[in-house]
C-alpha positions, 0 to 999 in steps of 0.5 A: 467854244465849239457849243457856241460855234452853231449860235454864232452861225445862227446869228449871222443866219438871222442877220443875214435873213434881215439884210436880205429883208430890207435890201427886198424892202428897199428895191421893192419901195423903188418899183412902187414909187416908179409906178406913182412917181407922176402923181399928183397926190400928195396927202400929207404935211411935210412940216406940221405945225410950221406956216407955210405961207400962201404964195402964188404959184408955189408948186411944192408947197407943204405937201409930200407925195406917195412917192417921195414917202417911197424914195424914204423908205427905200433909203432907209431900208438899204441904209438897214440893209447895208449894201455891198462893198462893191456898191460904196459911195466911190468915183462918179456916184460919190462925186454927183452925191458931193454936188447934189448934197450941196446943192441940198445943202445950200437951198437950205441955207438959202432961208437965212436971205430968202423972203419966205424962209420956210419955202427955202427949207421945204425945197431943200428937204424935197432936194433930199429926198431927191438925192437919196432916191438917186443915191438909193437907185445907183446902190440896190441894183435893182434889175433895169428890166423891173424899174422899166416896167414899174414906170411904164406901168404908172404911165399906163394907169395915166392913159386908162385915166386919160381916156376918160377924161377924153371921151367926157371932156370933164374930171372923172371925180378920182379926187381920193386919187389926187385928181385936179378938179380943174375947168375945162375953160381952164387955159393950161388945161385946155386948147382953143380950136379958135384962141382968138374967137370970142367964144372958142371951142375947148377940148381938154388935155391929157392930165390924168393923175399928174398935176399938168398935161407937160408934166404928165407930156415928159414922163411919157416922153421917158416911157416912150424910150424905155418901152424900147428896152422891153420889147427888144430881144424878148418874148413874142408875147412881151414885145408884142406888150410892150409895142402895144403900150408904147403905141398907148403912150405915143397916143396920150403923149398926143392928147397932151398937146405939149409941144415941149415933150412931143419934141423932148421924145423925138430927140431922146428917141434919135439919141437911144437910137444913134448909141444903140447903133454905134455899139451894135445894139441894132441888129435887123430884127431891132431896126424892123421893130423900130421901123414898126413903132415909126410907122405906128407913130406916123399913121397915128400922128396923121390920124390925130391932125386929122380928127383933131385938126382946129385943135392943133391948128389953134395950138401952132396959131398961139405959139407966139403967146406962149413965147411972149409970156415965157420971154417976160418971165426969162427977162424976170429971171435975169433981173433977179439973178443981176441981182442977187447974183451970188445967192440969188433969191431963196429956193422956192422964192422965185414966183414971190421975188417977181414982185418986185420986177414985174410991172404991175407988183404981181407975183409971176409963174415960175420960168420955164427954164430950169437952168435960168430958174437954178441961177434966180433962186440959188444965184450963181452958187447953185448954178455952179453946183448944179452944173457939176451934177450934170457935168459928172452925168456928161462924164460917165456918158462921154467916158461909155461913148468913147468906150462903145459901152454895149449895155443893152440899157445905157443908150436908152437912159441915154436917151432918157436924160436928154429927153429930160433935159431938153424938157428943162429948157421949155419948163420948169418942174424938173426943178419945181415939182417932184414928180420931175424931180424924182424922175430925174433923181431915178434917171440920174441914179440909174445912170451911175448904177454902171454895172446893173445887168437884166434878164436875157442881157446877162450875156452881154459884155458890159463895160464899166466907166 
């Protein structure tokens, strides 16, 4: 007995060594699907050998992207890793996890009423993945400071890229990288200095490596508020960086020319600010700095109208164009959910379900509206179960509001999510692509991690939901 004593210690060393591996493996698989997480790469097959069919505007279609592989990985690295008791599946994250499995669940099920049922089933599996990586997020405790830095730095990769594609007016031919090779005349790439000339002059706008200028728009948005967490209370150094990358970002955010982020940013940037003063987390030096980044942002707002005056003049002159088409898609939208209430048309299936309510028989763009996009595809169903997804979100902020939560990152995600939703409201890839998918998974997941603490934060009290 006592010679096997040392063997038993030995093996719960080693079991003890690999937990430690895959739980690094799996924070490490989060930080590295943050950095791609607005990429539009997406290099594999998701269902081999199944025919997906071509149907206009299908913005998943049979792809899965780097980053969506990452989420993968981290799951199944903290499944290996076994998490912390104290980290279980309980309360608000249990609860969000019942309703987003369901909703999961119920995309999936929706193939069996869907006019393209494998569509239905790749949505599901994208929603999976989602969920897993928002579960994952809420469980491995990764430290704020990290995942911060990691997403700021993807969007920075975005703005080298942007800048190039800037300053020739034309796709830098990263391909291999997942860059569009889009046509400058390419109208949702591009804005007009005269939309209503015969022959308008066109500038390009900011995409990088994301799929679209809005969808690359709401994750600068996000980055724009989290860069308040890395320059507050840190290093001369450190907030001197991290002031320099929210000016970088603010300038891209501009060369979008998305008017739904540039909004989505001011009113998540106001909500960060209105929690950080309610719990106290805007001293003197804090409110200077954000005086600063305002009066940063002001001359580069006036700057950009400036030099850039006919392009922003054309872009405020068609703003009813947009509105006019986008009322069209909520009428086909509403048409879908009168009927189909229940059930509504299949996940994935909104774009080909227009047919059949669009004038002319032709396929339409996705709504810009997710909510309205939810009940379409999923029916009343799925706007019931995704309504309590984000009514547990609502909860826990409504819960730390109340409770003057002092967690030096819980405004910020705060700010982040209403961001996020806002965008939602004007768009549709927080529910049709995966990169606003994912982005939402992480911030959803982060805002359940209740107890997550940083750096130079360790000090502060935290009160927990």
């Amino acid at each position: 007995m006592t010679v096997s004593s040392p063997g038993l210690g030995l093996v719960a060393s080693g079991g003890d060594s690999l937990r430690g591996v895959a739980l690094l493996l799996s924070r490490a698989a989060v930080l590295a699907a943050l950095i791609v997480v607005a990429w539009r790469l997406g290099a594999w097959t998701f269902l081999p050998g199944i025919d997906v069919p071509s149907v206009p505007h299908d913005y998943l279609g049979r792809s899965i992207r780097p980053a969506e592989v990452l989420a993968i990985v981290a799951a199944f690295s903290l499944a290996l890793a076994g998490p912390p008791r104290s980290s279980r599946l309980r309360g608000a994250s249990g609860a969000f996890a019942l309703f987003a499995l369901s909703l999961a669940a119920l995309a999936v099920a929706s193939s069996l009423w869907a006019l393209y049922p494998v569509l239905a089933t790749i949505k599901g599996l994208h929603l999976m993945i989602w969920t897993a990586f928002a579960l994952v997020v809420a469980r491995a405790r990764v430290p704020p400071h990290h995942m911060a830095t990691a997403f700021v730095l993807g969007l920075l990769i975005h703005a080298a890229i942007v800048l190039g594609q800037v300053a020739i007016q034309n796709p830098l031919g990263l391909t291999a990288l997942g860059e569009m090779r889009n046509r400058p005349e390419a109208p949702w790439a591009t804005v007009a200095a005269d939309p209503f000339a015969a022959d308008p002059q066109h500038f390009v706008r900011a995409y990088g490596l994301s799929p679209h200028p809005n969808v690359l728009g709401g994750h600068l948005a996000i980055g724009l508020i989290l860069c308040w967490g890395l320059a507050v209370d840190r290093r001369p150094i450190a907030r001197a960086g991290a002031v320099a990358a929210w000016a970088v970002l603010f300038a891209v955010l501009l060369f979008t020319f998305s008017r739904a982020a540039f909004f989505a940013a001011v009113m998540g940037m106001i909500v960060a600010a209105l929690w950080q003063r309610r719990v106290g987390l805007l001293p003197h030096a804090a409110a200077r700095l954000a005086s600063g980044l305002a009066a940063i942002a002001a001359v580069a707002l006036l700057l950009f109208v400036a030099i850039f005056y006919q392009y922003v003049a054309g872009r405020i002159r068609t703003v009813y164009a947009p509105l006019d088409a986008r009322r069209g898609l909520i009428d086909a939208a509403l048409q879908l959910i009168a009927a189909h209430p229940l059930g509504g048309v299949g996940a994935g299936n909104f774009s080909a379900a227009t047919r059949a309510v669009s004038s002319d028989g032709t396929a339409l763009d996705a709504v810009h509206n997710v909510p309205l996009l939810i009940g379409a595809e999923l029916g009343l169903a799925g706007l019931a179960v995704a309504g309590g997804a984000a009514a547990i979100l609502a909860v826990v902020g409504f819960r730390r509001w109340r409770a003057r939560s002092v967690h030096p990152w819980h405004g910020l995600i705060a700010g982040s999510l209403t961001a996020l939703a806002l965008a939602g409201l004007f768009d549709h890839y927080p529910w049709s692509v995966p990169q606003g998918g994912l982005l939402g998974a992480w911030l959803a997941g982060w805002w359940l991690a209740a107890d997550a603490v940083n750096g130079p934060h360790d000090s502060a009290p935290v009160r927990n939901v």
